[in-house]
C-alpha positions as CSV (number, residue, x, y, z in Angstrom):
1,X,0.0,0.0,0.0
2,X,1.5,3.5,-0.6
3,X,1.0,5.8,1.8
4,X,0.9,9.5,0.9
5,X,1.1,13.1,3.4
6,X,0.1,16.3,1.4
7,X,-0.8,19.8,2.8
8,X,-2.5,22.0,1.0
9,X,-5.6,23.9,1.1
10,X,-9.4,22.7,0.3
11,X,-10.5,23.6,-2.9
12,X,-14.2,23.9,-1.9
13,X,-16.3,23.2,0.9
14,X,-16.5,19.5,1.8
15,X,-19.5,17.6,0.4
16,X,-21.1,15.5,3.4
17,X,-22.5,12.4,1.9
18,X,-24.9,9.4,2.7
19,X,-24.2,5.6,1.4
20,X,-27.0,4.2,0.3
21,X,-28.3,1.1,1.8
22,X,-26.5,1.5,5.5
23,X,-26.9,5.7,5.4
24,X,-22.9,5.5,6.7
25,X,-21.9,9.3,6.3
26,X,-18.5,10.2,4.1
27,X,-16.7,13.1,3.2
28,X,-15.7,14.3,-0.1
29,X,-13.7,16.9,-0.8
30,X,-10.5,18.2,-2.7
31,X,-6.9,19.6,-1.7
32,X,-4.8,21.5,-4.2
33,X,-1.3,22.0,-3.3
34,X,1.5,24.4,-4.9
35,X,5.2,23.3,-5.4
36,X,7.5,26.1,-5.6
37,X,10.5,25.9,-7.5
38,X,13.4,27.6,-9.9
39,X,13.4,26.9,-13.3
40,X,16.8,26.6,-15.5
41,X,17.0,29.7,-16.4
42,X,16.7,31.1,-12.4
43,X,12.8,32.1,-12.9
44,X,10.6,31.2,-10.3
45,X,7.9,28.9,-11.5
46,X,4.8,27.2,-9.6
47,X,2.9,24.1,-9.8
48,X,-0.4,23.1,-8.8
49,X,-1.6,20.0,-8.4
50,X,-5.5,18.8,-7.3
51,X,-6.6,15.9,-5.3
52,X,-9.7,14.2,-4.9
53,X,-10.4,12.8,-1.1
54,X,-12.4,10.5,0.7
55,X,-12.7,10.1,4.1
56,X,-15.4,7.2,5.3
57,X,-15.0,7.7,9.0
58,X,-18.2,8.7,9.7
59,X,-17.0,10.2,13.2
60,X,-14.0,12.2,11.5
61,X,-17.1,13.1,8.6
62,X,-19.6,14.6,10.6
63,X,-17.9,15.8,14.0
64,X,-14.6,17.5,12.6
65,X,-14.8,17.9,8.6
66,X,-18.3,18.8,8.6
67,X,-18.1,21.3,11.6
68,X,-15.1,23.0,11.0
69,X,-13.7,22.5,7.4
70,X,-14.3,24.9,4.2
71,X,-13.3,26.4,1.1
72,X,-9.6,27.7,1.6
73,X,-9.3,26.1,5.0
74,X,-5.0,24.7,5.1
75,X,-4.9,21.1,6.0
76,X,-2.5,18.0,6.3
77,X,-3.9,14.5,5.2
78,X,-2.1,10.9,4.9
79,X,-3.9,8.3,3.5
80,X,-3.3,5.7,0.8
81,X,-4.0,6.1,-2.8
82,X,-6.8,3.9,-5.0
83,X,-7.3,4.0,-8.5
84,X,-10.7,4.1,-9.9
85,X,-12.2,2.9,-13.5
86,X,-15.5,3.4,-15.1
87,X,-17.2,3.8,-18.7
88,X,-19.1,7.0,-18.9
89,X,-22.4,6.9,-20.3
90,X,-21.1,7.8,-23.9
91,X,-19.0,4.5,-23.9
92,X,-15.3,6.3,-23.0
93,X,-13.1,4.6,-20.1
94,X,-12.6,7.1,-17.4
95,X,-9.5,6.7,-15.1
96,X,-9.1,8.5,-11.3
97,X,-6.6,8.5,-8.6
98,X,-7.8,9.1,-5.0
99,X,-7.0,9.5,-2.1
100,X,-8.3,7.8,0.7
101,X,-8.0,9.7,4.2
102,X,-6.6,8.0,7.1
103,X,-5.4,10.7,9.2
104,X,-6.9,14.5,8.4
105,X,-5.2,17.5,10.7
106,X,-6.5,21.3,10.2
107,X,-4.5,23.9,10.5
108,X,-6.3,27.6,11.5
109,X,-9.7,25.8,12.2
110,X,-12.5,28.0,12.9
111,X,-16.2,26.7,13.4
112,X,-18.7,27.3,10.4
113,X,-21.2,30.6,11.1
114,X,-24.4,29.6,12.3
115,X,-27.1,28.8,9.8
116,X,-28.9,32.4,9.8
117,X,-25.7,33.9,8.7
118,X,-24.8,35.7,11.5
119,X,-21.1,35.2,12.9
120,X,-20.3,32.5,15.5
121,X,-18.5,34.0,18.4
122,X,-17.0,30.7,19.2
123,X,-13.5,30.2,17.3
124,X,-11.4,27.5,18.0
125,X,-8.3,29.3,16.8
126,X,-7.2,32.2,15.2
127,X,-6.2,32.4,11.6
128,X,-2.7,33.0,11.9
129,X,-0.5,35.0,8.8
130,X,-2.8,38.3,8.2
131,X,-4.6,36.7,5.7
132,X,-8.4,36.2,5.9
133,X,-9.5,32.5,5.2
134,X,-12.3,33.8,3.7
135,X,-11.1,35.2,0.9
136,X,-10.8,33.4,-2.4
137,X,-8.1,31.1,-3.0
138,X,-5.1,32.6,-5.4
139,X,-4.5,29.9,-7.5
């Protein structure tokens, strides 16, 4: 098995999903991380790369990705890696790599505003950086 630690940031909010048959919550959600480096020539260049994740612990799901995690939110994940096949409808083989959460850490955590919009005074931590984790993400 081939074990794999990124950090990055999440591309989106997480989507909070239901199996069918046994109603088991999951988490879906992606992480794009940026590799800084110097090309040839001495010219900084950057690199983004995307990943799709899963997480099926239904505790880590609904108590801690659900509550706290969302769009721009900085995390650290290890997990394995699966490959996944399918035909699409129009008869082309689609290929996919994911990865499958084990471990999921969040870095500046805050909780998610109530649901009538108005501003939770609880925060579990302070962004940290000047930056507001609210913004849109750069890349």
């Amino acid at each position: 098995m081939q074990t794999l630690i990124i950090e990055g940031y999440l591309a989106a909010n997480p989507s909070i999903l239901s199996a069918q048959g046994s109603g088991r919550k999951r988490a879906s959600f992606g992480v794009l991380e940026t590799t800084r480096y110097r090309k040839a020539d001495g010219t900084p260049g950057e690199r983004t790369t995307g990943f799709n994740c899963l997480c099926f612990n239904e505790a880590t799901a609904e108590k801690y990705i659900e509550t706290y995690a969302r769009k721009g939110s900085r995390v650290v994940i290890q997990g394995h890696v699966e490959n996944d096949t399918w035909t699409g409808k129009d008869g082309v083989e689609h290929y996919d790599l994911r990865l499958i959460v084990g471990d999921i850490r969040l870095k500046n955590r805050r909780e998610r505003p109530a649901a009538d919009g108005a501003a939770d005074d609880h925060q579990v931590q302070e962004p940290a950086g000047g930056y507001d984790l609210n913004d849109d993400i750069p890349f």
